[in-house]
C-alpha positions in Angstrom: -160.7 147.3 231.6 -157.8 149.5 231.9 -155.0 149.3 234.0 -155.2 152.9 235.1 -158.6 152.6 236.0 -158.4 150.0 238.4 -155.6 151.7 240.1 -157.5 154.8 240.1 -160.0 153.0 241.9 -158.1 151.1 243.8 -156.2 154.7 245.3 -160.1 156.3 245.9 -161.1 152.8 247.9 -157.8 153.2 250.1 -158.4 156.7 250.5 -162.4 156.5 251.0 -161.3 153.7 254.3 -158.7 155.6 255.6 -160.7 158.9 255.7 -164.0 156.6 257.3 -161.3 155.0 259.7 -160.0 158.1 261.1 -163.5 159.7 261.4 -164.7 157.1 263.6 -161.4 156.9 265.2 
């Protein structure tokens, strides 16, 4: 596992709950 993958993925999970967050806000 790379480093830049899990940050990659990291970055699309926080964007991914931020974007369902302020839907349903």
């Amino acid at each position: 596992m790379d480093r830049r993958e899990t940050r990659i993925r990291g970055e699309k999970l926080l964007l991914g709950v931020l974007l369902t967050w302020g839907g349903h806000g």
